[in-house]
N, CA, C and O atoms as a DFTB+ gen file, in Angstrom:
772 C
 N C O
     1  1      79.132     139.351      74.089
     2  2      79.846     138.096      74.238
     3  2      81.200     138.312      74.941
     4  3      81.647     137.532      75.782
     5  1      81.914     139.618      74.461
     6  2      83.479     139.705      75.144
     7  2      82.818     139.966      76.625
     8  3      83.212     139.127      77.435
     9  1      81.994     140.835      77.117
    10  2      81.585     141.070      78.304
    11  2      81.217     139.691      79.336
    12  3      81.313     139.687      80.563
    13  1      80.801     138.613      78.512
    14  2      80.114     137.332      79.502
    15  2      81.446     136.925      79.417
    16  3      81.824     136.502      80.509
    17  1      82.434     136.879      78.430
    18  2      83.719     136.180      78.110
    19  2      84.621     136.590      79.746
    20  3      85.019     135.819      80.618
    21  1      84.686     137.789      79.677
    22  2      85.875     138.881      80.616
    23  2      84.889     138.533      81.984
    24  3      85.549     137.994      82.873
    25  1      83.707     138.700      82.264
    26  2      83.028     138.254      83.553
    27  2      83.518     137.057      83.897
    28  3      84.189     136.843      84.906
    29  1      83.205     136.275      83.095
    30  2      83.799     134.451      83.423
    31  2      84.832     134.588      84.158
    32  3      84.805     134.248      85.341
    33  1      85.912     135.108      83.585
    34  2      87.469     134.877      83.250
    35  2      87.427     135.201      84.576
    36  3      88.080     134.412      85.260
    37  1      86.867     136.119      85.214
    38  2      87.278     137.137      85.979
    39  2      86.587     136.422      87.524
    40  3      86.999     136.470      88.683
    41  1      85.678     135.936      87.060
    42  2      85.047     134.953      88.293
    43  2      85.840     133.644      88.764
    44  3      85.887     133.072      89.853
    45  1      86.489     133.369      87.434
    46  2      87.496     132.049      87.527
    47  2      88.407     132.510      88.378
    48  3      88.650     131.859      89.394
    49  1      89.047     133.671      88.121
    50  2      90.241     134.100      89.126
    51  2      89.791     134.304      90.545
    52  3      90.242     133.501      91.362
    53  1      88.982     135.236      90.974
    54  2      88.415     135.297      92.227
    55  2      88.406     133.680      92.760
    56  3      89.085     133.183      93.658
    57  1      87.573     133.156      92.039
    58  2      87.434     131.623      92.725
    59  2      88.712     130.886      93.123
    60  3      88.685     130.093      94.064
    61  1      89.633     131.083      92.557
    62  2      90.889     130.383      92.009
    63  2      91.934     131.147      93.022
    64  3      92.950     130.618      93.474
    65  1      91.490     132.510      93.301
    66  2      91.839     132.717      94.320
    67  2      91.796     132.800      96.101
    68  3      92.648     132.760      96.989
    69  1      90.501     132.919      96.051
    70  2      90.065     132.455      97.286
    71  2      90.088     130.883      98.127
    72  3      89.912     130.621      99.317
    73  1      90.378     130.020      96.969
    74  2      90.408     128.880      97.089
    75  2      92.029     128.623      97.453
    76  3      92.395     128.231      98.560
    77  1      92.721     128.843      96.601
    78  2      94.672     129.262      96.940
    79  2      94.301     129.840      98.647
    80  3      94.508     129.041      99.560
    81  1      93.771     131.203      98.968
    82  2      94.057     131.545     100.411
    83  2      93.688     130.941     101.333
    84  3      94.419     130.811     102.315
    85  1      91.813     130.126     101.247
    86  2      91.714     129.030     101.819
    87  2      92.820     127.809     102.399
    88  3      92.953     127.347     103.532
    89  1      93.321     127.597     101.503
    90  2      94.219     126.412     101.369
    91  2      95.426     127.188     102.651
    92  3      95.635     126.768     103.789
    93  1      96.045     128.387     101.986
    94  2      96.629     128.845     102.358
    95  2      96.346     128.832     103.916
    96  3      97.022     128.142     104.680
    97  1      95.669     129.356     104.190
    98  2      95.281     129.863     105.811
    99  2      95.207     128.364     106.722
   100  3      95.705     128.249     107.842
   101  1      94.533     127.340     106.043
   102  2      94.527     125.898     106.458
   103  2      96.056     125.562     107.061
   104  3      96.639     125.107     108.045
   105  1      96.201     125.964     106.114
   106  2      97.803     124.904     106.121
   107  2      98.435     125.725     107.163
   108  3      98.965     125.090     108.074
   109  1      98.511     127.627     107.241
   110  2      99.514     127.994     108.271
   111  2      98.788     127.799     109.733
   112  3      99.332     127.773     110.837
   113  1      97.496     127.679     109.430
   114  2      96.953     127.401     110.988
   115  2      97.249     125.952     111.334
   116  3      97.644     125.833     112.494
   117  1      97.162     124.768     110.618
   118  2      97.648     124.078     110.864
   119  2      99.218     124.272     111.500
   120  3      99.504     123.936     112.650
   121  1      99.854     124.671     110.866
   122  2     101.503     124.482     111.319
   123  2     101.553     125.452     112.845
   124  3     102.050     124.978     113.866
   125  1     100.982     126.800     112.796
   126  2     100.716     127.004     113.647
   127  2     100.452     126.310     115.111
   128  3     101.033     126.250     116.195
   129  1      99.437     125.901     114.614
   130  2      98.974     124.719     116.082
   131  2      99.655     123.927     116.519
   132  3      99.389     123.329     117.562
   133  1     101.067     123.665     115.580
   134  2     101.953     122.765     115.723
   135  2     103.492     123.053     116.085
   136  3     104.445     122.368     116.458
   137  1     103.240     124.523     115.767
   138  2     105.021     125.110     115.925
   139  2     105.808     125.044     117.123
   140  3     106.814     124.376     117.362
   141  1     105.093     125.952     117.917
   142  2     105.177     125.507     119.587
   143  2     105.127     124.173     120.179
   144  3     105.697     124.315     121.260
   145  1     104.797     123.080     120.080
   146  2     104.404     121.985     120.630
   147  2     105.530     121.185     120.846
   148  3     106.311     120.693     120.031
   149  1     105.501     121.131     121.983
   150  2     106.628     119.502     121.772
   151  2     105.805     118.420     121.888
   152  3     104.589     118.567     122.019
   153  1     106.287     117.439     121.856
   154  2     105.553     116.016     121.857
   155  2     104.544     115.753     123.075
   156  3     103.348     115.496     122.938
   157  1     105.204     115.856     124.239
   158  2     104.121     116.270     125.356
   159  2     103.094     117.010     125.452
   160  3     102.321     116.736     126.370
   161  1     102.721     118.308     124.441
   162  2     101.971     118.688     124.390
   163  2     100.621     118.033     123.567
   164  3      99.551     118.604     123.353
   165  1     100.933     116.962     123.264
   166  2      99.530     116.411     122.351
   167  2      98.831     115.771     123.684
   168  3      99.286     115.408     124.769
   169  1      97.465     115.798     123.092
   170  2      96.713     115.005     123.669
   171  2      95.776     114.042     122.361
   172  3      95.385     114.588     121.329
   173  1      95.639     113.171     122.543
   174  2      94.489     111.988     121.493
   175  2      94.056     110.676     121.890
   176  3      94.599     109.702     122.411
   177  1      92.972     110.947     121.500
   178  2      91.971     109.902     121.736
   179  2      92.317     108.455     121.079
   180  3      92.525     108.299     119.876
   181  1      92.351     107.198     122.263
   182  2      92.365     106.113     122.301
   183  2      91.513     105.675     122.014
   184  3      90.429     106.192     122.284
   185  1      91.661     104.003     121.032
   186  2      90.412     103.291     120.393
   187  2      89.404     103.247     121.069
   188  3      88.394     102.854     120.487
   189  1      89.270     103.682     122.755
   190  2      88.120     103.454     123.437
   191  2      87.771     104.910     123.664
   192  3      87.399     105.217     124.796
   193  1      87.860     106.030     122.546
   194  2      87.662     107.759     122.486
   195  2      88.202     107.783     124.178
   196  3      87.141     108.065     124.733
   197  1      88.882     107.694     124.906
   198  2      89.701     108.259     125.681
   199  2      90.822     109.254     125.721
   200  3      91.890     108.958     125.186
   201  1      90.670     110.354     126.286
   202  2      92.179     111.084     125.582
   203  2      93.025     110.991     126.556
   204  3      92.717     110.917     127.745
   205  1      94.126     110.989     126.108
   206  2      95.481     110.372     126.560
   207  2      96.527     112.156     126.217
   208  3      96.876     112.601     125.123
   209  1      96.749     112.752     127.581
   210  2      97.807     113.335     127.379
   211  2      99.148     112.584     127.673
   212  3      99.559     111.852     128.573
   213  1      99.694     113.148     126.389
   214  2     101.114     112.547     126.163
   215  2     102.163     112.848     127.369
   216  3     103.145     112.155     127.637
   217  1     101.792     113.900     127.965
   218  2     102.958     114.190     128.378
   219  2     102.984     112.900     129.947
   220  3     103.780     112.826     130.884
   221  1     102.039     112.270     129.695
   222  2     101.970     110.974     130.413
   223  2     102.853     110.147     130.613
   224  3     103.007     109.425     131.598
   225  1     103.774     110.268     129.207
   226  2     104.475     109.185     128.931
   227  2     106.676     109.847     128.977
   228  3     107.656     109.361     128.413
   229  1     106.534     111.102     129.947
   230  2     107.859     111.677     130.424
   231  2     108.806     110.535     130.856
   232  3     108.451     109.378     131.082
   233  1     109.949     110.981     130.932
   234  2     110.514     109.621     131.571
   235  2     110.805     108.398     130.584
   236  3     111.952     108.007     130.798
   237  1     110.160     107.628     129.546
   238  2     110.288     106.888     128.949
   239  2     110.662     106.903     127.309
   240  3     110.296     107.599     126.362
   241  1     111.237     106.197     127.409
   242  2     111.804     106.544     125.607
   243  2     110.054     105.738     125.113
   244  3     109.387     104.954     125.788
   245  1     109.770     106.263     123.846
   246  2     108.848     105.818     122.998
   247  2     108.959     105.511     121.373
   248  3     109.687     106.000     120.509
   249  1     108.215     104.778     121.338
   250  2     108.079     104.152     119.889
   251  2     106.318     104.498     119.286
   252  3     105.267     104.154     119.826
   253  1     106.542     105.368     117.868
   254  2     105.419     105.781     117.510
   255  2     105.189     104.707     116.313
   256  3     106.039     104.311     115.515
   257  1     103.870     104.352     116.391
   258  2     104.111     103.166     115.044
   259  2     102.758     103.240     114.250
   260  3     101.622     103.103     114.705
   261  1     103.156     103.493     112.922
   262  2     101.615     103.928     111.966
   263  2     101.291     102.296     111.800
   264  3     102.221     101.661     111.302
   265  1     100.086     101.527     112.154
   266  2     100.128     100.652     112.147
   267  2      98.619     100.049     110.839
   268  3      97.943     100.889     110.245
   269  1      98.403      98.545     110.663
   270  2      97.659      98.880     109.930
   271  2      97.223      97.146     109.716
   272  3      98.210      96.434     109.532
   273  1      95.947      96.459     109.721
   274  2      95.456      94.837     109.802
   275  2      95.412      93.952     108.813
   276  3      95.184      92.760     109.014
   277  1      95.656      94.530     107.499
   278  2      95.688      94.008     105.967
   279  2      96.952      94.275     105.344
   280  3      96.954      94.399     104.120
   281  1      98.244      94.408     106.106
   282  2      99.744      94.776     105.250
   283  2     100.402      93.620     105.586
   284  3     100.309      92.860     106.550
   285  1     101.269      93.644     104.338
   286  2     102.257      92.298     104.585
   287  2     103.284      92.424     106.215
   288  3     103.881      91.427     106.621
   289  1     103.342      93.771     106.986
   290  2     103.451      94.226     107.760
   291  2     103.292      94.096     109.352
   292  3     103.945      94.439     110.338
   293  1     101.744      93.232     109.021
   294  2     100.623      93.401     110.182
   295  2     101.579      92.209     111.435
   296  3     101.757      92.255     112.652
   297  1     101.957      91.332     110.450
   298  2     102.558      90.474     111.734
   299  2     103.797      91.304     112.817
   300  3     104.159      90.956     113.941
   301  1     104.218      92.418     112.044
   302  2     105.288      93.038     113.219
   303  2     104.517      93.711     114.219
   304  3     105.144      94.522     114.901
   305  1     103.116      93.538     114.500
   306  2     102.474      93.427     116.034
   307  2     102.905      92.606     116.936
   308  3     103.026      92.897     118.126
   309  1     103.246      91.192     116.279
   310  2     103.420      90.002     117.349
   311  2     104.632      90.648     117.880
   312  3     104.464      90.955     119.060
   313  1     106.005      91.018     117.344
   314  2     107.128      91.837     117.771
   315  2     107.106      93.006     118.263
   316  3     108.168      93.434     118.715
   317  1     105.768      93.949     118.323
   318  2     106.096      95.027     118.994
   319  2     105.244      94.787     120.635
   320  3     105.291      95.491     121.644
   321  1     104.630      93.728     120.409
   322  2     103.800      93.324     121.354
   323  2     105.354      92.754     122.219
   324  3     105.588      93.261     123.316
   325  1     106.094      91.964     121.788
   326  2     107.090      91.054     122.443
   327  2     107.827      92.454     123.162
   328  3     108.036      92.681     124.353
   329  1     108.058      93.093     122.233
   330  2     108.982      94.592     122.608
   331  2     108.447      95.234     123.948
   332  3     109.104      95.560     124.936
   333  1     107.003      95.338     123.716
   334  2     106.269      95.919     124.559
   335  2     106.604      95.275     126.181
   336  3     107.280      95.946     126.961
   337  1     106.172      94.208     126.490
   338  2     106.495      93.394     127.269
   339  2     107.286      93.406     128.340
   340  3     107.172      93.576     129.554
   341  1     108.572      93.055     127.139
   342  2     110.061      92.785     127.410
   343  2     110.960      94.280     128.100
   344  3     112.030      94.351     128.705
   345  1     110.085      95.217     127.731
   346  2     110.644      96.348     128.010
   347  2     109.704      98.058     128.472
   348  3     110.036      99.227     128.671
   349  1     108.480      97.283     128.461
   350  2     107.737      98.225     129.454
   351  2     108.347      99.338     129.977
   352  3     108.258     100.505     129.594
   353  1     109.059      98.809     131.007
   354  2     109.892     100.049     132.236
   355  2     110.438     100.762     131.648
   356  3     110.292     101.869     132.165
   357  1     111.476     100.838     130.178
   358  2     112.094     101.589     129.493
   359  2     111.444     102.601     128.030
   360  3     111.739     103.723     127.618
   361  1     110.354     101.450     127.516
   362  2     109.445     102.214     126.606
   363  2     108.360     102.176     126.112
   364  3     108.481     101.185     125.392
   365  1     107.320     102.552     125.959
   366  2     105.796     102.642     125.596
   367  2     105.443     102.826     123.977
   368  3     105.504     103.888     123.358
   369  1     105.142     101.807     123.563
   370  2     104.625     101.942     122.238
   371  2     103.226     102.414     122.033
   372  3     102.279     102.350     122.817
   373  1     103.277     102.850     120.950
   374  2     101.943     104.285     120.925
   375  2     101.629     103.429     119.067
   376  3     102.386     103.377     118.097
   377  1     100.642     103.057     119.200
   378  2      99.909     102.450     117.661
   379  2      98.764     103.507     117.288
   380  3      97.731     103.793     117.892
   381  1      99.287     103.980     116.113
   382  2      98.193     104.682     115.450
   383  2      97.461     103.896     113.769
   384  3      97.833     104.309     112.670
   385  1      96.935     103.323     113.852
   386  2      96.174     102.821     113.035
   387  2      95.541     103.873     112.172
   388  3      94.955     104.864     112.608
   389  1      95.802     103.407     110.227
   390  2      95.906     104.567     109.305
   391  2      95.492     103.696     108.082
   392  3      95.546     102.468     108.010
   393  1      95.071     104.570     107.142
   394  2      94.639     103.848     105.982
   395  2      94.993     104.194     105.001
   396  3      94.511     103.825     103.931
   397  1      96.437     105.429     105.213
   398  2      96.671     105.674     103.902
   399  2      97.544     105.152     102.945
   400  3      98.209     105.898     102.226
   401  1      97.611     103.689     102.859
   402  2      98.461     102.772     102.374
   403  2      97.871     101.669     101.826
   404  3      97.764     100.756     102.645
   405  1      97.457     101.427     100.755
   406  2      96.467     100.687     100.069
   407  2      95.676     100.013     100.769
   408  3      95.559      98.791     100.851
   409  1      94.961     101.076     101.435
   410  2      93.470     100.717     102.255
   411  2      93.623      99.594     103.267
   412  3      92.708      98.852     103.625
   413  1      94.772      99.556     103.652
   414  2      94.925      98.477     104.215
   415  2      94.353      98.457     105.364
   416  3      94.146      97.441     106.027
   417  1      93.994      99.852     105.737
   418  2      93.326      99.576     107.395
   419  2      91.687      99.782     107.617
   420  3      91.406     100.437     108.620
   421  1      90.604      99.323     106.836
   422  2      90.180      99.986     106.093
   423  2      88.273      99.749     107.394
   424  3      87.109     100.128     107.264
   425  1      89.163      98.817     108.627
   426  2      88.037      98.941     109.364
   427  2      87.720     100.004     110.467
   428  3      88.276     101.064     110.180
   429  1      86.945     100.079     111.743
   430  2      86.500     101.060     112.667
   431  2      87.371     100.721     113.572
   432  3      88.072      99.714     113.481
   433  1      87.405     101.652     114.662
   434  2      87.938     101.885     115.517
   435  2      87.647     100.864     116.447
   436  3      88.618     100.448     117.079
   437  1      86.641     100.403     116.666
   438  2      86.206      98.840     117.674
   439  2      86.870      97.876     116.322
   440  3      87.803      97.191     116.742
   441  1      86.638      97.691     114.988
   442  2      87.176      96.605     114.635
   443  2      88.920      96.339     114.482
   444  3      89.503      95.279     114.251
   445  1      89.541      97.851     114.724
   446  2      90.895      97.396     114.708
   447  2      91.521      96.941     116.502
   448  3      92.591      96.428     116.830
   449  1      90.241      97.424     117.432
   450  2      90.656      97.102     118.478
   451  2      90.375      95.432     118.481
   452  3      91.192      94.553     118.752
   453  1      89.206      95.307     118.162
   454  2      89.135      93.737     118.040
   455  2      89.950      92.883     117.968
   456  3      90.293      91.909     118.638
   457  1      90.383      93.610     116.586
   458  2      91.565      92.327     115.642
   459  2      93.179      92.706     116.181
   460  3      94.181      92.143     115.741
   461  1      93.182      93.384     116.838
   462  2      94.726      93.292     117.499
   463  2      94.742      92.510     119.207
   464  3      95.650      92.112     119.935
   465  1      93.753      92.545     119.287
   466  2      93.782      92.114     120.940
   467  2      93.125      90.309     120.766
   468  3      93.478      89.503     121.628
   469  1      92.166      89.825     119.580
   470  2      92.077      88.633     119.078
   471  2      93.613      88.316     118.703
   472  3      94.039      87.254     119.157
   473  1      94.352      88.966     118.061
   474  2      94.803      87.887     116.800
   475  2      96.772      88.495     117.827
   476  3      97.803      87.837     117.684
   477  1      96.730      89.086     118.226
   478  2      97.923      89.578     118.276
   479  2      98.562      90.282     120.375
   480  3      99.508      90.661     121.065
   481  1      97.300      90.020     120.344
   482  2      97.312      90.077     122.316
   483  2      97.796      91.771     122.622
   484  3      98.278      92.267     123.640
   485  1      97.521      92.258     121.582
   486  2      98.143      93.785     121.994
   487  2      97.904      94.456     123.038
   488  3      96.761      94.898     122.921
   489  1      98.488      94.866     124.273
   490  2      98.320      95.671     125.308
   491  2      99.059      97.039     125.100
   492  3      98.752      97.859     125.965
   493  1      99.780      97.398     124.350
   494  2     100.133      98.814     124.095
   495  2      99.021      99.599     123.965
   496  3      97.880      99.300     123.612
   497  1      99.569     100.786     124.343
   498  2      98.550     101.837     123.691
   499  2      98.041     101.794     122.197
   500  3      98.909     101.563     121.355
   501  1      96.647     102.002     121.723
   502  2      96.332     101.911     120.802
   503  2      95.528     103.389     120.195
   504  3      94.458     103.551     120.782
   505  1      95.719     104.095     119.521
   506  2      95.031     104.965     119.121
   507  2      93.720     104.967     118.089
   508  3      93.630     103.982     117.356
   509  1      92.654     106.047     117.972
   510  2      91.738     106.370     116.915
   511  2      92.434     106.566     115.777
   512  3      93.317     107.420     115.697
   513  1      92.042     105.677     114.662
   514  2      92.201     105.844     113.383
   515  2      92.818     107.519     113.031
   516  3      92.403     108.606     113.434
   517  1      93.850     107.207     112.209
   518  2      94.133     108.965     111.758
   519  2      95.192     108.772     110.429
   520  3      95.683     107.727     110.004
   521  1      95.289     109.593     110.139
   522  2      95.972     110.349     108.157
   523  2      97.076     110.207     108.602
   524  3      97.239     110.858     109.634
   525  1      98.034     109.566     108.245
   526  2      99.387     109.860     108.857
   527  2     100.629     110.513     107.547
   528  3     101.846     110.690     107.602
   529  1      99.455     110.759     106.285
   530  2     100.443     111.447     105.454
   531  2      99.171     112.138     104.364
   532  3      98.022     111.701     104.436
   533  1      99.543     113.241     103.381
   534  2      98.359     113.901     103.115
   535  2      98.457     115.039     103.202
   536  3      99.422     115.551     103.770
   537  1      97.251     115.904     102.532
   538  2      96.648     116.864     102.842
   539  2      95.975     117.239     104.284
   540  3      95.815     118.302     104.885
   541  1      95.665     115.912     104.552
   542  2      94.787     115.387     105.893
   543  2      95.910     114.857     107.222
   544  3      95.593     114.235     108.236
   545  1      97.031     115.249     106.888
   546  2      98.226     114.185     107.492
   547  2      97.583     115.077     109.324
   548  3      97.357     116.285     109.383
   549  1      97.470     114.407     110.189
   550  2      97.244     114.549     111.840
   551  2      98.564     115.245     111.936
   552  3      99.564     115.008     111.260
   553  1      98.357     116.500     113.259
   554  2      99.348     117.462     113.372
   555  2     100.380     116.595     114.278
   556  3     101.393     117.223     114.584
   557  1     100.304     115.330     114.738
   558  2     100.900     114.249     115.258
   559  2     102.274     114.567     114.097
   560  3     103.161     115.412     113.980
   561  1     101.810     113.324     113.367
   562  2     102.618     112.965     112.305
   563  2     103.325     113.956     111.536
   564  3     104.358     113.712     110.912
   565  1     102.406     115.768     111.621
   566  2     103.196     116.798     110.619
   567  2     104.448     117.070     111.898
   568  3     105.489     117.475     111.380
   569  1     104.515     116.968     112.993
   570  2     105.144     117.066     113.952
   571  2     106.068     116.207     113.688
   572  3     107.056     116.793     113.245
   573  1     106.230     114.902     113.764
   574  2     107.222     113.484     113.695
   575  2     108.384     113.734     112.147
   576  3     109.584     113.489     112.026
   577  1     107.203     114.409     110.991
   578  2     107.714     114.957     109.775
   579  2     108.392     115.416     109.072
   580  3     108.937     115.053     108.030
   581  1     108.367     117.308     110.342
   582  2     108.707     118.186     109.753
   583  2     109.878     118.645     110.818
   584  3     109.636     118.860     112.006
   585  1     111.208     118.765     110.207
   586  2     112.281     119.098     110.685
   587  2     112.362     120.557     111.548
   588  3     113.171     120.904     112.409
   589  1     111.045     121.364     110.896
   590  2     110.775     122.522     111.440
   591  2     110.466     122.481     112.268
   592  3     110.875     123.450     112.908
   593  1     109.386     121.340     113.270
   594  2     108.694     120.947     113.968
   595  2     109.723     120.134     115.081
   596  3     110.105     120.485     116.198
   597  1     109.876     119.455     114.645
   598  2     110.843     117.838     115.685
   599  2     112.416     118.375     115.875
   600  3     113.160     117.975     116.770
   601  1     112.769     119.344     114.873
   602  2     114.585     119.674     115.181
   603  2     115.145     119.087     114.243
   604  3     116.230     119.622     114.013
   605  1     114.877     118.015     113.407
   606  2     116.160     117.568     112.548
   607  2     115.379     116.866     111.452
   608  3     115.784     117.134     110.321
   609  1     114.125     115.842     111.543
   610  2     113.171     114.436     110.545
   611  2     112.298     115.367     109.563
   612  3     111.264     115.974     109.843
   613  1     112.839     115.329     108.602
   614  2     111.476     115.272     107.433
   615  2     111.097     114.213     106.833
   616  3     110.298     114.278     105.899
   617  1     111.655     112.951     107.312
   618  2     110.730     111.547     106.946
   619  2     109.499     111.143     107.434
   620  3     109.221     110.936     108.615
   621  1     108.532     111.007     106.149
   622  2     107.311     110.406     106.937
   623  2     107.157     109.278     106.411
   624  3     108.064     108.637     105.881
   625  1     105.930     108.908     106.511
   626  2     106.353     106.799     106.448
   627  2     105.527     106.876     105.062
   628  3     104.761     107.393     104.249
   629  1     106.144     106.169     105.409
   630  2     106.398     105.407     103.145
   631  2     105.618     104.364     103.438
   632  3     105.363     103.806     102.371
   633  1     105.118     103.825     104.306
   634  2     104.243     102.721     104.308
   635  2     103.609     102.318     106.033
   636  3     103.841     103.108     106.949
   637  1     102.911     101.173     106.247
   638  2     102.767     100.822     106.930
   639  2     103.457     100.688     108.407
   640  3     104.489     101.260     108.054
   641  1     103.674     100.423     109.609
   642  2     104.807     100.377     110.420
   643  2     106.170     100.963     110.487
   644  3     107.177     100.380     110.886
   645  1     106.064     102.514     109.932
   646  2     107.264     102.892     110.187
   647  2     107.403     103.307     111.862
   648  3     106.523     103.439     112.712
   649  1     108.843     103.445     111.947
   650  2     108.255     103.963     113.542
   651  2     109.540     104.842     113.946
   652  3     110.728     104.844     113.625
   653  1     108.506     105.778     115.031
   654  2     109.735     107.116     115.451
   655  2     109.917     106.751     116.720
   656  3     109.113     106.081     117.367
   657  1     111.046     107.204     117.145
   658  2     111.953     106.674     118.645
   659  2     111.764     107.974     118.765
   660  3     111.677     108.736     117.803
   661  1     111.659     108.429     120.380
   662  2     111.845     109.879     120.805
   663  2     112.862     108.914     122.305
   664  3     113.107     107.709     122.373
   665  1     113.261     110.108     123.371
   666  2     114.294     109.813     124.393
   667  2     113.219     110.111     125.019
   668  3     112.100     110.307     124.543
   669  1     113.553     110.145     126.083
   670  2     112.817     110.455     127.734
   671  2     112.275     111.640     127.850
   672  3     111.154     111.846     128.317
   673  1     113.353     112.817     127.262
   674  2     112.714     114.083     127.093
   675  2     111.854     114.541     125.805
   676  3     111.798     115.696     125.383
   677  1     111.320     113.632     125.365
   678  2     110.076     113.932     124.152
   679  2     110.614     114.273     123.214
   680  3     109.875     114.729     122.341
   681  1     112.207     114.230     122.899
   682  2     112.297     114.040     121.396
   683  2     112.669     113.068     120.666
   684  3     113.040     111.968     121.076
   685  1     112.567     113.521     119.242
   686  2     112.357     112.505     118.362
   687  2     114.300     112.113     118.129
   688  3     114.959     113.055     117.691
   689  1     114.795     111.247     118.325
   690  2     116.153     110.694     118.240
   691  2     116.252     109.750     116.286
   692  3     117.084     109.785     115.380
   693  1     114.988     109.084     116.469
   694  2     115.032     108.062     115.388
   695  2     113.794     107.828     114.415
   696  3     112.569     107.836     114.539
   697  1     114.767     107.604     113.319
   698  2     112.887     107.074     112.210
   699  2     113.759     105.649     111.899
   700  3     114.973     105.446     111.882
   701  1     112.593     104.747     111.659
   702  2     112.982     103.684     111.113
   703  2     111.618     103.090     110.079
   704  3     110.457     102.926     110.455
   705  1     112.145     102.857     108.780
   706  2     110.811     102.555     107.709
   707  2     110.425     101.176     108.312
   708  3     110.727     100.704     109.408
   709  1     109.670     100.652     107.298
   710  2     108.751      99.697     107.913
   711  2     109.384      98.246     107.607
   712  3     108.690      97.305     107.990
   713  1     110.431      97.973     107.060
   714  2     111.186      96.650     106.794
   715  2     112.021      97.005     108.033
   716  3     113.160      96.944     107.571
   717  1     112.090      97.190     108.753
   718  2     113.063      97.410     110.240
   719  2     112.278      96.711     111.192
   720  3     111.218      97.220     111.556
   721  1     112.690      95.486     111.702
   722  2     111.749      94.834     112.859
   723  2     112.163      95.658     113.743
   724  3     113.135      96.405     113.853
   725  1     110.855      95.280     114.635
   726  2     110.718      96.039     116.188
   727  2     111.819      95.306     117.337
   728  3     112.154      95.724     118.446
   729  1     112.132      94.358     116.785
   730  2     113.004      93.423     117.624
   731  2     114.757      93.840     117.262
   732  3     115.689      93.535     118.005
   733  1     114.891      94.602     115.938
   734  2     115.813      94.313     115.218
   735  2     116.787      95.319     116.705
   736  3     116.300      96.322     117.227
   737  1     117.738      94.904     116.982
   738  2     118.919      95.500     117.229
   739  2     119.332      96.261     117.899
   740  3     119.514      96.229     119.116
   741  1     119.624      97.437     116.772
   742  2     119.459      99.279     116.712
   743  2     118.771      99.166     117.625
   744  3     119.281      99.431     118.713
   745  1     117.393      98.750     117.594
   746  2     116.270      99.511     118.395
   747  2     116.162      98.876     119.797
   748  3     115.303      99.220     120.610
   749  1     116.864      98.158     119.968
   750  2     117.307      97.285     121.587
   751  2     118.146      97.904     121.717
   752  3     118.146      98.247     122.899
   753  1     119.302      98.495     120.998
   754  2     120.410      99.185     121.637
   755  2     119.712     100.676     122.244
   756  3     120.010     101.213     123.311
   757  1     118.726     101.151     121.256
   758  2     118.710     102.503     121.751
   759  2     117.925     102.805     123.036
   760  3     117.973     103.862     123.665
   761  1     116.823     101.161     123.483
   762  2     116.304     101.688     124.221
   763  2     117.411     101.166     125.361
   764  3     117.282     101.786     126.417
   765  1     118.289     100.332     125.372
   766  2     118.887     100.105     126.109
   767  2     120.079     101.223     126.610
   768  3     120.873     100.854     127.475
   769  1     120.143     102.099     126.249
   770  2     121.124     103.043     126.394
   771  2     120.717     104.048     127.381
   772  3     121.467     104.985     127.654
């Protein structure tokens, strides 16, 4: 009995450990893939699986926005759409549609394209569904995140529509949570600067 007892025990640890280095190795290859990178270096696939290298978007200040069709939130499309518009020549909004916020986003990739271009006329860039916080968080967002990564932000979004400002040269300047309109101010001053 002590022998099946001490085998167990002993299988629990192995398991318990291999599972810790697993994890382990995940996570530094993840950061890895991410250490080097500046923002230009991503490339990702648009709601129509198109990939879009970023570094497309040089030259222009940008607005990253976790976006989402069921949040009390959803109407600050009509404003980033207005933003969009109004200020094209100066900055490109980048929508990543996410569900990790009480399921709020909780349809496909054709149905969030649907319902933003029905209900909200969206012509910004729109991205494939992705984790924007997590275990699962997209090396996007561990990038926007991690101060190690971006130079200075370890804020990630607390909810729906938060959104990151980068400058012309692909960095990140600004976070703003998700009660911050797209219209508000600040964010006319900065692209106006």
């Amino acid at each position: 009995m002590k022998n099946l007892l001490f085998i167990g025990s002993l299988l629990l640890l192995v398991s318990a450990y291999s599972i810790s280095k697993t994890h382990k190795n995940k996570t530094e290859s993840l950061t890895e893939n991410t250490v080097a990178k500046s923002f230009y270096d991503f490339k990702m696939k648009d709601l129509n699986g198109k990939e879009v290298d970023f570094s497309s978007f040089k030259g222009k200040k940008i607005m990253v926005v976790n976006v989402a069709s069921k949040c009390g939130y959803t109407p600050q499309y009509e404003a980033l759409q207005k933003l969009y518009e109004e200020h094209s020549d100066k900055i490109v909004i980048l929508g990543f549609p996410a569900n990790n916020f009480g399921g709020q986003e909780p349809g496909s990739n054709e149905d969030i394209q649907s319902f933003c271009s029905e209900n909200y006329g969206v012509t910004f860039p729109m991205f494939e569904k992705i984790s924007v916080k997590g275990f699962d968080k997209d090396p996007l967002y561990r990038w926007l995140s991690d101060s190690e990564l971006n130079g200075w932000n370890n804020e990630e979004p607390s909810w729906n529509f938060c959104k990151y400002i980068l400058n012309e040269e692909g960095e990140l300047i600004k976070f703003f949570p998700s009660k911050v309109a797209p219209l508000d101010e600040e964010i006319i001053d900065i692209i106006n600067a």
